[in-house]
Residue, then its C-alpha position, 0 to 999 in steps of 0.5 A: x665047799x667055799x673057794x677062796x682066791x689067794x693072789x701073791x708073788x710070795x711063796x711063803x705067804x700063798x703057802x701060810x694063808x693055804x694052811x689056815x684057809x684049809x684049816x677052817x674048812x675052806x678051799x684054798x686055790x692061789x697064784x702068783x699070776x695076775x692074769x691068772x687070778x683074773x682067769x680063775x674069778x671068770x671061770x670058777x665060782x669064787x666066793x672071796x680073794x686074798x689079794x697083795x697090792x704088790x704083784x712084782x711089776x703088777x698093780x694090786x689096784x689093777x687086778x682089783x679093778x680087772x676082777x670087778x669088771x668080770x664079776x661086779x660082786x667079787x668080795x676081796x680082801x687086800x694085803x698090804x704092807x705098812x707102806x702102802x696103807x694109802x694104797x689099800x683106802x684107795x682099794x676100798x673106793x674101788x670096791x674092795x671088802x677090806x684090807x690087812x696089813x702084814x705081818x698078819x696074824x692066824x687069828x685076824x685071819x680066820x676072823x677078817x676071812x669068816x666075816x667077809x664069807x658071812x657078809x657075802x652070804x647075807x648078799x647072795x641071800x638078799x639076792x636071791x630073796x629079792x629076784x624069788x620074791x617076784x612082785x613082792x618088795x619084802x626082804x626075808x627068810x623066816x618060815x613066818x614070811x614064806x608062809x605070808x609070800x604063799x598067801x600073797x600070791x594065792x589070793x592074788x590070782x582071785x581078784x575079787x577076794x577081798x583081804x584083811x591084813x593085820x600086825x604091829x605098826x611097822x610091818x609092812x601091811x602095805x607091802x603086802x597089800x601092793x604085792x597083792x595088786x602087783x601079781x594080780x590080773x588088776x597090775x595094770x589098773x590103779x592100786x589107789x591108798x587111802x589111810x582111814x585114821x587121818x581123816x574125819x568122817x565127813x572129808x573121808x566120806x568125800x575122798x571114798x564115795x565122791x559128790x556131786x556139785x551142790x552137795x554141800x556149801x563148798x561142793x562147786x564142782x563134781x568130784x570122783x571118789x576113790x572107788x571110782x578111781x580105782x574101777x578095775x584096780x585095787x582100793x587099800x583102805x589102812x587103818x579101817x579099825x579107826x572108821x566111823x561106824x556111818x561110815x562103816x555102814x556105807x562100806x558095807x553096802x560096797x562090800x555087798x552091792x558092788x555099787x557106791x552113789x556120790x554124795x549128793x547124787x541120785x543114782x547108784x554107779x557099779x564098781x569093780x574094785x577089789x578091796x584090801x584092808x589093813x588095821x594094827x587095831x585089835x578088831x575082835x575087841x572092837x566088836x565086842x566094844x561095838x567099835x566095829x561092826x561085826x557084819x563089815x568084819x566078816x565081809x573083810x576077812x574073807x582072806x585074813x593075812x597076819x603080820x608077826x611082828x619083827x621080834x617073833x622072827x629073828x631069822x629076818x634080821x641080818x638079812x634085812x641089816x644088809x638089804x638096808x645097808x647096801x640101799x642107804x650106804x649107796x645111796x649116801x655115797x658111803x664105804x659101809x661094808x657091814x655090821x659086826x658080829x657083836x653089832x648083829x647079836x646086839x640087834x638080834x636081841x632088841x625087842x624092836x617095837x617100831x618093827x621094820x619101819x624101826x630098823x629101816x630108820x636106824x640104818x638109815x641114821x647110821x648111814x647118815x651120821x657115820x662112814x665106816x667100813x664096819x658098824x660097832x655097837x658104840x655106833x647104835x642108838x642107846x636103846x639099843x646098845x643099853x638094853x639088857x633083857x632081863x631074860x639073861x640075868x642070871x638071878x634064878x641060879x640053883x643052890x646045890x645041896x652042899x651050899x655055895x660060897x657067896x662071894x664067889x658067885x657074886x664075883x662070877x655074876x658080877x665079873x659076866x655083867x661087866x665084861x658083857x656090858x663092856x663088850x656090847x659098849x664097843x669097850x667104851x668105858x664112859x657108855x659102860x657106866x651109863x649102862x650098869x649105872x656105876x661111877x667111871x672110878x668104880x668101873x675102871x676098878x671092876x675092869x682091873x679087878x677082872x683083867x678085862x681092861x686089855 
């Protein structure tokens, strides 16, 4: 059972907030004493405090900043009258969650109360996956990642496997592929990358393999290839579905022989390099276009690991929300204290096609357009906060056989569009125009009509 902290010098608010905290399953302790409360938060394992900004002769701000020196990530929520709102901005640069003003009402509450305990799970969470992941810099708890984290670190004890990393742009293939160097007996050698898409055949040929002055007109000096690089380390070759099949042949050779010969160059060096490859090309149907040697297929997929991508694992959403947003509103200098409940449905239902890279970048663009204590729907990109995914329209309704009266349905069907597009546009009435493509006029009526307006 969660405990929460109540800190205030009024017996019938410590006694209302008791009662609605214990009523929504929690485990109330309160105090009237600042020391006290201070004692508490170093001795037990508190998960949120409730703390007044006027503690008779005592400071709010001064216990505020008290309890953050004992536990750095103490979530607290400040009570302030009308007064003293000034007082409460400043608790938030301090550290604080967020603030209520009294008289509060049981309903904000229970929601300011839940949101806070929900943000502070998503911390732990994120926490604790971070410090479990041990080498591996992905952020995640779906099934999907924890079977991918297994493999990680299988493969990795074999450091001659050879792997094939597939998935949707955007995954994180190179993640993973430096997860594997990092808890490999190579961490200490190169882990060298190379993308095989952004380079024509003869300037990849160079970078791979080398050559030796004279190779070619503008050879004047030897170079090292990037095999030789990375002797004893790690070679990650992305996109190796966009290789030239020349080149592909030389690949080969490696795979097998262990050895590469610098272009213009008479004898054979030995290598020892692991090689991990990556493609969000589909391979299969490279062979049997004859893209992509099937032999070379075979000498990579030694160790296959996919990547699904983001919209087939939900469960990694909120987690990554916040991992981004603690990085980038820190990083900016920003006050973000997290997404709210309708921001996070909304993103949960988004397809992604970008995948991470995609959500990394729109938090990132939130952080630097925005300072606000909670991100709202209205503070998404259009794609976002505009999609309706058809799945949810509700046009495959059953007609029992007693009929229906048509113009109530249409007026069910139509009152549940509004008021969700009216809900996921922030209450925006200009955005919820655009995204049920209606006149302003013609909504403002629907929103009248449904008593959704308030």
């Amino acid at each position: 059972m969660e405990k929460i902290l109540i800190v205030d010098d009024e017996a019938f608010i410590r006694e209302n907030l008791e009662r609605l905290i214990s009523k929504d399953g929690y485990l109330p302790i309160s105090t009237d004493s600042p020391d006290e409360a201070i004692n508490i938060v170093a001795a037990e394992e508190i998960s949120l405090v409730l703390l007044d900004l006027n503690l008779g002769s005592s400071s709010g701000l001064d216990v505020l900043r008290a309890m953050r020196e004992v536990d750095p990530e103490i979530l607290v929520i400040i009570i302030t009258g009308y007064g003293t709102v000034e007082s409460a901005v400043e608790a938030l640069k301090i550290g604080a969650y967020d603030y209520i003003k009294k008289p509060f009402k049981a309903d904000a509450i229970h929601l300011i109360v839940k949101l806070a305990l929900e943000t502070q799970n998503l911390r732990r969470k994120v926490k604790r996956l971070s410090r479990d992941a041990d080498g591996i810099n992905m952020v995640g708890n779906s099934p999907a990642l924890m079977q991918i984290f297994q493999q990680i670190r299988e493969v990795a004890k074999h450091e001659k496997a050879t792997v094939l990393i597939t998935g949707d742009s955007g995954t994180g293939k190179e993640l993973v592929a430096q997860a594997i160097h990092n808890l490999s007996p190579r961490k200490e050698r190169p882990f060298i990358e190379i993308n095989c898409g952004s380079l024509p055949f003869n300037l990849l040929e160079t970078e791979l393999f080398g050559h030796e002055r004279g190779a070619f007109t503008d050879a004047k000096n030897r170079k090292i290839g990037l095999f030789e690089e990375a002797d004893t380390g790690s070679v990650f070759l992305d996109e190796i579905g966009e290789m030239d099949l020349n080149l592909q042949v030389k690949l080969l050779r490696v795979l097998e022989d262990r050895k590469i010969r610098r272009l213009g160059g008479n004898r054979n060096i030995d290598i020892n390099v692991r090689i991990i490859a990556a493609t969000n090309a589909d391979l299969k149907g490279a062979l049997e276009r004859k893209d992509f040697r099937e032999d070379l297929f075979y000498r990579l997929n030694v160790f296959p690991i996919h990547i699904p991508p983001l919209r087939e694992r939900h469960e990694d959403i909120p987690i990554l929300l916040e991992y981004f947003l603690q990085r980038f509103s820190k990083e900016f200098n920003k006050l973000m204290r997290g997404f709210s409940r309708e921001t996070i449905d909304l993103m949960m239902r988004y397809h992604w096609p970008g995948n991470v890279r995609e959500l990394r970048n729109v938090v990132e663009r939130i952080c630097i357009m925005h300072n606000v204590e909670q991100i709202l729907p209205e503070h998404l990109p259009r794609e976002i906060w505009g999609e309706v995914p058809q799945s949810e329209m509700p046009f495959d309704c059953e007609i029992p056989p007693e009929g229906i009266v048509l113009d109530d349905v249409i007026a069910r069907v139509e009152k549940e569009l509004v008021s969700k597009a009216f809900r996921i546009s922030g209450g925006n009435v200009a955005k919820t125009a655009r995204v049920l493509n209606v006149p302003r006029g013609t909504l403002r009526y629907k929103l009248e009509k449904y008593e959704l307006d308030s």
